[in-house]
C-alpha positions, -999 to +999 in steps of 0.1 A: +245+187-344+283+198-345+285+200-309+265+162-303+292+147-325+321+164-310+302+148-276+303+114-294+339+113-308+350+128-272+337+102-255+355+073-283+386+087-278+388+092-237+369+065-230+368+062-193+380+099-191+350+115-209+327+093-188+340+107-152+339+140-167+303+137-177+294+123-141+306+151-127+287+176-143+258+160-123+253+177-087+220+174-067+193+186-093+215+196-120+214+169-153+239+166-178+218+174-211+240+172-238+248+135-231+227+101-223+241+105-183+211+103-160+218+102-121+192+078-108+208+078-075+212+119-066+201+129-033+170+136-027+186+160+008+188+195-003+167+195-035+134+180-030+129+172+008+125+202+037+154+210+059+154+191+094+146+213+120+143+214+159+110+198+153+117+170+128+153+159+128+173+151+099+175+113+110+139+110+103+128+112+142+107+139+163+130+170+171+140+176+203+110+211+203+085+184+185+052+201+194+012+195+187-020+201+198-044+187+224-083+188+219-110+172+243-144+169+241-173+163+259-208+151+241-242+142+244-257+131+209-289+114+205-305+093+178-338+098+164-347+068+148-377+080+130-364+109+116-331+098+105-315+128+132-285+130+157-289+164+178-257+169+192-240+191+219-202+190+226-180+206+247-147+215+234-116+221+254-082+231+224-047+235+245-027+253+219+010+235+225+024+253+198+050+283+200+027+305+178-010+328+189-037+315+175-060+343+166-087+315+151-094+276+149-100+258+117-132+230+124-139+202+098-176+197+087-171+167+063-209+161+064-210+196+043-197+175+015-233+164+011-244+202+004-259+202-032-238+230-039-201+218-020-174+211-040-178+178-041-212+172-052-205+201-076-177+186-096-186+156-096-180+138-132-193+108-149-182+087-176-190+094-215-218+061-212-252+069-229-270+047-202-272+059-166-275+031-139-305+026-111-283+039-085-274+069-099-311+077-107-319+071-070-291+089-061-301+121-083-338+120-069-327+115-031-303+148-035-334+170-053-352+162-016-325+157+006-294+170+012-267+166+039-248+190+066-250+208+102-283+225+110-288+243+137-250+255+147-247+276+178-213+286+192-207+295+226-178+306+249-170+298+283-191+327+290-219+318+269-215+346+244-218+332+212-187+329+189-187+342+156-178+318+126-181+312+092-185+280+073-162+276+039-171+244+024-165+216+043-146+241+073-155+264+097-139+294+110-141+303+147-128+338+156-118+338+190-125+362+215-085+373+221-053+351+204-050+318+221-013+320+236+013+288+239+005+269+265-034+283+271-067+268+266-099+277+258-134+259+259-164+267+239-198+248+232-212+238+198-251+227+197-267+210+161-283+188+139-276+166+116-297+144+093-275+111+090-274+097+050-289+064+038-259+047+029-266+026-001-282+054-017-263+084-012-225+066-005-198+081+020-183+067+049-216+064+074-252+067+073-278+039+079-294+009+064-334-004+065-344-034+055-377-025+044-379-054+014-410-076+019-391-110+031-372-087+060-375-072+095-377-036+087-357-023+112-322+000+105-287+001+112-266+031+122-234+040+116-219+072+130-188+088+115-175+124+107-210+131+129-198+161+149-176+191+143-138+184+149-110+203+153-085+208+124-047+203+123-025+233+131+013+221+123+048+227+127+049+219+085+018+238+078+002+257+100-038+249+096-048+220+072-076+233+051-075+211+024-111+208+018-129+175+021-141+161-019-146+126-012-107+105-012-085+120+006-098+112+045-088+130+075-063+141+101-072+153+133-058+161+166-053+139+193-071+140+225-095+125+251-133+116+247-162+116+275-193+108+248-229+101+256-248+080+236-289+081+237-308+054+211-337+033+216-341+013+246-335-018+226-305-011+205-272-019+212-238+006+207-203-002+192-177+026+194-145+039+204-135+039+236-150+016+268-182+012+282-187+036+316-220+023+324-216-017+316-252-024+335-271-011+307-264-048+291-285-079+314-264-098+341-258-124+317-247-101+289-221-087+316-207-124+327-204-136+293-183-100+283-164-113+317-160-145+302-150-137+271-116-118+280-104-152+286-116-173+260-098-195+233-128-182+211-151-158+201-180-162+230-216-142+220-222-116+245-256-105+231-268-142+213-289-142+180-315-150+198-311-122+218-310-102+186-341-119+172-365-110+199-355-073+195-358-073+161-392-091+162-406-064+190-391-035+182-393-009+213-410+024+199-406+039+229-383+047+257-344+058+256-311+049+267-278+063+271-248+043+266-217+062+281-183+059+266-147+076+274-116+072+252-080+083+262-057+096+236-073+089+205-081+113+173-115+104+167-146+091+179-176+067+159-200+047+168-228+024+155-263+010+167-291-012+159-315-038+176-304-062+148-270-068+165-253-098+173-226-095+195-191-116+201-159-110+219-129-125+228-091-115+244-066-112+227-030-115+240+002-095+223+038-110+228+056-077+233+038-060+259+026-068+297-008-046+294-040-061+297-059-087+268-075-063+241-112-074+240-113-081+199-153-081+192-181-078+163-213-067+160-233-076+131-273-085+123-285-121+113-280-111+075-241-113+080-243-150+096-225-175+097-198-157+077-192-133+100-198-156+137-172-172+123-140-147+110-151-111+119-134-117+158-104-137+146-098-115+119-092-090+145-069-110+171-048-120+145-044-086+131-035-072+164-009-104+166+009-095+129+010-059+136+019-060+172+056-079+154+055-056+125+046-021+146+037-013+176+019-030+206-021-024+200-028+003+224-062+005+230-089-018+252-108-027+221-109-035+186-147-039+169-158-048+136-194-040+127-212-049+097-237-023+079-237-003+049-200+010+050-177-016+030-146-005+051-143+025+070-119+026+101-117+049+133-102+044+167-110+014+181-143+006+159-143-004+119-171-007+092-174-034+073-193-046+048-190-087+029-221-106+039-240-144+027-263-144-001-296-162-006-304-179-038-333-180-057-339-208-036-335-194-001-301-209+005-279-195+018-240-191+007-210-169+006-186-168-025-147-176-015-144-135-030-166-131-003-152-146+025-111-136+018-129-100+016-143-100+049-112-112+064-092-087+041-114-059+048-112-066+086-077-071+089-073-036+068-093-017+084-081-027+122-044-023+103-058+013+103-059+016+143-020+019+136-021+039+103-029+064+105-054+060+142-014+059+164+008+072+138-007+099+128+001+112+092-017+133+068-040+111+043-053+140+025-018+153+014-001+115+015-031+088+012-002+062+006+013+068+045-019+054+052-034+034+028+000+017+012+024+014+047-009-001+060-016-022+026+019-037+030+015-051+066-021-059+059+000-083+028+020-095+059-009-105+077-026-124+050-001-149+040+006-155+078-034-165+078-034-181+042-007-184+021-027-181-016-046-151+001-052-129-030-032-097-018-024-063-027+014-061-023+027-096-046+053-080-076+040-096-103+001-081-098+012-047-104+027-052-136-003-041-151-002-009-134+033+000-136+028+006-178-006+018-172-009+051-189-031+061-160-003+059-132+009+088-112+035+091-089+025+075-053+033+111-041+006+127-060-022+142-034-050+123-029-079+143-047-051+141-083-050+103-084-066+085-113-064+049-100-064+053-064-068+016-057-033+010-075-019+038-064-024+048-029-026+008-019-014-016-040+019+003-059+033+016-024+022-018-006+043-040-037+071-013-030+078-024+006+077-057+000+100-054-028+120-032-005+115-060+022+122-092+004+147-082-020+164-049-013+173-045+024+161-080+035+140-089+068+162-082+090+176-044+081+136-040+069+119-051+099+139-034+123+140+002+107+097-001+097+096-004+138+117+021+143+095+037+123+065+030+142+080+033+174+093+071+167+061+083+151+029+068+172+007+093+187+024+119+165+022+132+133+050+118+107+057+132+069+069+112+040+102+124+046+100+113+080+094+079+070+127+078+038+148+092+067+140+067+091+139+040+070+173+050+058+188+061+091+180+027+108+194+008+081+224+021+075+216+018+035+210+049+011+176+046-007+171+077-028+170+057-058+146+037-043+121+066-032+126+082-065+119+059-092+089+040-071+074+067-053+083+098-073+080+086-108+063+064-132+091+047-142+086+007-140+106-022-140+119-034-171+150-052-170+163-073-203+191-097-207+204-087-246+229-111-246+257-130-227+294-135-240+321-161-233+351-144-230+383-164-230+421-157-229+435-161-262+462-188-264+502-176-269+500-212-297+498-198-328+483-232-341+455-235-313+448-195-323+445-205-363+427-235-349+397-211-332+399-183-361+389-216-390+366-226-366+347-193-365+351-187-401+338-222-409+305-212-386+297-185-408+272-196-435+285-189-477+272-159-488+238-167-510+253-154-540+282-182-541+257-208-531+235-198-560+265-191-587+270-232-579+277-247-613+293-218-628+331-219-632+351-193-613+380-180-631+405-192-607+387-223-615+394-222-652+428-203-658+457-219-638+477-187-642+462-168-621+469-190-591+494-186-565+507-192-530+473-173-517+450-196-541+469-230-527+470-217-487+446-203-465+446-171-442+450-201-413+479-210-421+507-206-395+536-196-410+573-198-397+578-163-387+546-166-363+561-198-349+592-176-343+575-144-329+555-167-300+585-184-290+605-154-285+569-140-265+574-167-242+609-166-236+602-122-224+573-132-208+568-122-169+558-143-136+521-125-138+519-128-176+527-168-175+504-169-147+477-157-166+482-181-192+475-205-169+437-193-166+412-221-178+380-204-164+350-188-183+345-150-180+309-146-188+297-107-198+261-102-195+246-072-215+214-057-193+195-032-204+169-009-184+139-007-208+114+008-181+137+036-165+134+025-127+167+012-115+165-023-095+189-049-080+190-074-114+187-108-095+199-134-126+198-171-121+221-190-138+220-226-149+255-242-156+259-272-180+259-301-148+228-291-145+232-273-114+220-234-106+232-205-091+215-173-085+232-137-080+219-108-067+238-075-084+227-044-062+212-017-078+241+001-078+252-012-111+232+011-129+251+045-115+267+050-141+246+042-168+214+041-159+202+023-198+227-005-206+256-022-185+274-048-188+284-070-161+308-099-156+309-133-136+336-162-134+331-196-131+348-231-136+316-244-152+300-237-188+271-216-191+237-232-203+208-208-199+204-178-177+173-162-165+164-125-149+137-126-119+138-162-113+110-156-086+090-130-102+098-109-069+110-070-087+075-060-107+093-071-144+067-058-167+077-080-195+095-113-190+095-122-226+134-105-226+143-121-191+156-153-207+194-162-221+186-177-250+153-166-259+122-185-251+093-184-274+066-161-257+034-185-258-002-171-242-041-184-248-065-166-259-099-170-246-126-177-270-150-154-253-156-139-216-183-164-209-189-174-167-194-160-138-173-128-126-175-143-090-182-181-092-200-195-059-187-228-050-204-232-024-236-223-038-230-245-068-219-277-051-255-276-035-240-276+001-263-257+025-255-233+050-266-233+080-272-197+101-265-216+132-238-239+118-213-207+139-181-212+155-186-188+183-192-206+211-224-193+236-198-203+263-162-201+261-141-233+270-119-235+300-084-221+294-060-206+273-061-172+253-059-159+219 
């Protein structure tokens, strides 16, 4: 306590002295702790980020010895329909680019994950409810008789010996016959099985769908993903990624080429990464309308519903064939297949490169018309036209959407997705508006994902915000280019809720930790950038440094700190204080506006100075007691004998010897002194205060007595030195009426109630009860019908033009 006081009187007496002397016990990590100093803006270089090296520079860009690996394969899978199977065989060629020996490779088996005894499925945890739910009773019963995985595994070399391994989890272990040197290969086989999970039952990211229910068609869906070994990350950062695969945090693979073999039912049709080797498997017309579609203003069918409803209606129970695919360059490989599909395509042209139309195109059954005829494909083209400015040139052949049991799932070149129509009770059939901005949303997020993290390739089990958030913010972008009231994650003012949450974590929490991963690995980081976008850096400085960005880091494998740096580097603007308090804390924005002074210079008259000193006397109300002793005589009141020259003149009173003293001022006055005299202007001092710890530009809007406005942007900067309270001063002519922090609601301010010079009186409804739909249907409700054929994909395209 002694020593706190001396603090306090030290800091009364030096004043500015005792302040830079408190500053400067701050340095890197090191706080002052026996005062209120906090350094919001210390540098993050040295204490919490890893030292550049040759292979990741300190400006935030690959190193000049940037190295990672290659892995090919080679595969022939085939679908059983009855049986639910894929049997698999796959080739496997790892070039090991790095400057270490590899003495083993790491494989990931995410379909392990459906193991009753995994990690996932065992600690797995419910809510404290006393009622369990239909699903999760199907779910339970489905995983007593069923359970997930690779059957079957055999590993061979290029000799055919078989390779030892040993599974861990949701990874595999192969021992190699001798250490893989830089700059050598080695090929091996893998042969299996793998029974494939029914979606809507079991979850995950694939599976298939039946519709078995007596009104429908009884044929499936399939959607492969995660469906054959892959190789595991071995980085310059890391070494081997074996974070084990639980259920959020997704994957990161190695990049490398794809030769895959598909074998289904004669009648189904395949979606996936990569092009089509063998395009006469579809009917001459099939292939003219594909032909015709790379051109088209519009989505053109390429396999028609009708098409789609005579397979459906004579299902082929016999007979294979093999679809053939190849992909260049890419980290992944997924595909999907059913007789139900309906097919559409069209090209789609970018503005900054001269390579060839993507072919943007969607596969989906007669359940998911006419919402998806008509958004699924332009959902795509004008995702690949918003990123294309925002990134990076899309740099694949094609970009597919297909519906099934997956609500969004994303892999190179191919997407799940999963909004359909609804019938009513009546057989009509409609789609809610939630419905329809979420197809278009869930499409234009999930293609987002072909550039992160399908190109630039970071880590979403470690960081599920360099994937989830970085794509989330352009994603924002893309939707209020299509719509401007598109409900988004990403708008400041919908995170609010969030930001005082008391289930927040820092963004850079790892993905299996977060409690709200919604909010945290999408929305929070997405609402970040924009913030940093809009308000911060501006478009300009922003937009340039996020390509940079892009540019430096596709088809390789970028950290967080890769990201700051270049964001930093390529704007020429330090942001620690920004990465710290939005990504590294839970600190959120809560700015207040405690008061606002007029300051004026006093007048050398002592009259006009008596004159202001009555006038503020005169404002303060009598003291109760004298009001209430009204009626009672006072004794200067009753005996004239105790009154005197201080009874019969006030303390306002100017007296000769004042009159004296300010003339004689005057007459020793100075050019600079007289000149300030002169000063008629208003000094206005504004007392902020940071109530919510994370330090923000304060953007105050001021509204002058004329009626006209004025807004200022302060830079965050003011808080440096005091990180709680500052007070901060602006000149003007005219007199202040009202001022206002946040005009546009655009920095996440939890609580505008204190955003307002003078106060305004905080007025909210309350609703009488939560009566109504959750998700009203318009549509549905306004008796329009919809018809399955009322599309706007064209069977032909029209003459001219692209997308």
């Amino acid at each position: 306590m002694y020593r706190t006081r001396l603090a306090a009187l030290a800091v009364a007496l030096c004043g500015s002295i005792a302040t830079a002397a408190v500053a400067q016990v701050s340095v890197g990590a090191v706080q002052q702790n026996t005062g209120a100093f906090e350094d919001k803006f210390r540098q993050f270089e040295g204490e919490d980020w890893p030292t550049p090296t040759d292979y990741r520079n300190a400006s935030g860009a690959p190193g000049y010895r940037y190295w990672q690996q290659k892995v090919d394969y080679d595969i022939d899978v085939s679908l059983d329909e009855p049986t639910r199977t894929l049997t698999g065989k796959e080739v496997v060629t790892y070039t090991n680019n790095s400057p270490d020996h590899l003495g083993y490779l790491w494989m990931l088996l995410d379909q392990q994950n459906y193991r009753r005894n995994s990690i996932a499925e065992m600690t797995r945890t419910y809510t404290s409810a006393t009622e369990v739910s239909v699903p999760e009773v199907l779910r339970v019963q489905r995983m007593k008789d069923w359970q997930g995985g690779f059957n079957d595994l055999k590993i061979t070399g290029p000799d055919g010996a078989d390779i030892p391994f040993t599974i861990v989890d949701s990874m595999m272990r192969l021992e190699l016959p001798a250490p893989l040197a830089t700059a050598q290969s080695f090929t091996f086989t893998i042969t299996y099985t793998l029974p494939m999970v029914e979606n809507k039952v079991v979850g995950g990211r694939s599976g298939y769908e039946c519709f078995t229910k007596p009104t429908e068609d009884g044929n499936c869906l399939f959607e492969a993903a995660q469906w054959f070994p892959r190789l595991a990350v071995y980085s310059d950062y890391e070494g081997w990624h074996n974070a084990q695969f639980i259920g959020s945090g997704e994957f990161t693979l190695e990049f490398g080429d794809y030769d895959v073999r598909v074998t289904v039912p004669a009648d189904h049709q395949v979606a996936a990464t990569g092009t089509l080797q063998n395009p006469d498997i579809l009917t001459a017309d099939q292939r003219a309308r594909l032909e015709q579609a790379r051109n088209a203003a519009e989505p053109v069918y390429i396999v028609t519903p009708a098409e789609a409803a005579a397979a459906e209606a004579r299902p082929s129970r016999s007979g294979t064939r093999t679809w053939h695919f190849q992909a260049d360059n890419v980290r992944d490989f997924a595909w999907a297949s059913s007789r139900k599909f309906v097919w559409d395509a069209m090209g789609v042209t970018q503005a900054t490169t001269s390579r060839p139309s993507v072919m943007a195109m969607s596969f989906y059954p007669k359940e998911a018309r006419p919402l998806w005829d008509t958004y699924s494909t332009r959902a795509i083209a004008h995702t690949i036209k918003v990123y294309d400015q925002f990134a990076i040139p899309y740099p694949y052949p094609t970009a597919q959407s297909v519906n099934g049991p997956v609500g969004g799932m994303e892999y190179p070149m191919i997407t799940f997705n999963g909004p359909r129509p609804i019938r009513d009770d009546n057989g009509r059939l409609t789609y809610t508006e939630r419905a329809k901005n979420g197809l278009i949303g869930v499409v234009i997020h999930e293609v987002g994902h072909t550039y992160f993290p399908m190109v630039i390739n970071s880590d979403e089990r470690q960081w599920t915000w360099m994937d989830e958030g970085l794509n989330s913010f352009v994603q924002y972008e893309a939707q209020k280019l299509w719509d401007p009231d598109f409900p988004s994650r990403g708008e400041p003012r919908d995170i609010v809720e969030y930001m005082v949450s008391q289930d927040q974590v820092p963004i850079m929490t790892n993905s299996e930790s977060v409690l709200q991963f919604g909010n945290n690995a999408y929305a929070k980081p997405a609402t970040a950038l924009v913030i940093l976008r809009e308000t911060v850096l501006g478009r300009e400085l922003f937009d340039r440094a996020f390509r940079e960005y892009a540019q430096r880091w596709a088809f390789k494998r970028p950290t967080p700190y890769d990201f700051f740096r270049t964001m930093e580097e390529s704007s020429g603007v330090d942001l620690d204080w920004f990465w710290r308090g939005w990504f590294y804390s839970t600190d959120h924005v809560d700015i207040a506006l405690d008061g606002v002074t007029r300051v004026t210079l006093q007048s050398t008259d002592p009259e006009v100075r008596a004159r202001e000193a009555r006038a503020r006397f005169d404002e303060a109300p009598v003291p109760t007691t004298v009001t209430n002793n009204a009626g009672i005589q006072t004794v200067i009141e009753r005996d004239p004998a105790v009154r005197d020259f201080y009874n019969t003149t006030d303390q306002f009173t100017v007296t000769a010897q004042q009159r004296r003293d300010a003339e004689s001022a005057d007459k020793k006055a100075d050019e600079d002194r007289r000149r300030a005299q002169g000063f008629t202007d208003n000094i206005y001092r504004f007392t902020f205060t940071n109530q919510g710890g994370l330090v923000m530009p304060v953007i105050v809007k001021l509204t002058w007595d004329d009626g006209s406005t004025e807004t200022v942007r302060i830079p965050a900067e003011v808080w440096r030195r005091n990180s709680r309270r500052v007070i901060w001063q602006y000149v003007s002519s005219k007199a202040l009426r009202s001022a206002e922090l946040d005009p546009l609601w655009e920095t996440a301010d939890t609580d505008r109630a204190n955003n307002y010079f003078p106060r305004r009186l905080d007025v909210r409804s309350i609703p009488l009860s939560a009566d109504g739909p959750s998700q009203p249907n318009r549509m549905r409700d306004s008796d329009v019908e919809v018809s399955p054929d009322s599309t706007a994909v064209r069977d032909a395209p029209r003459s001219g033009g692209r997308s």
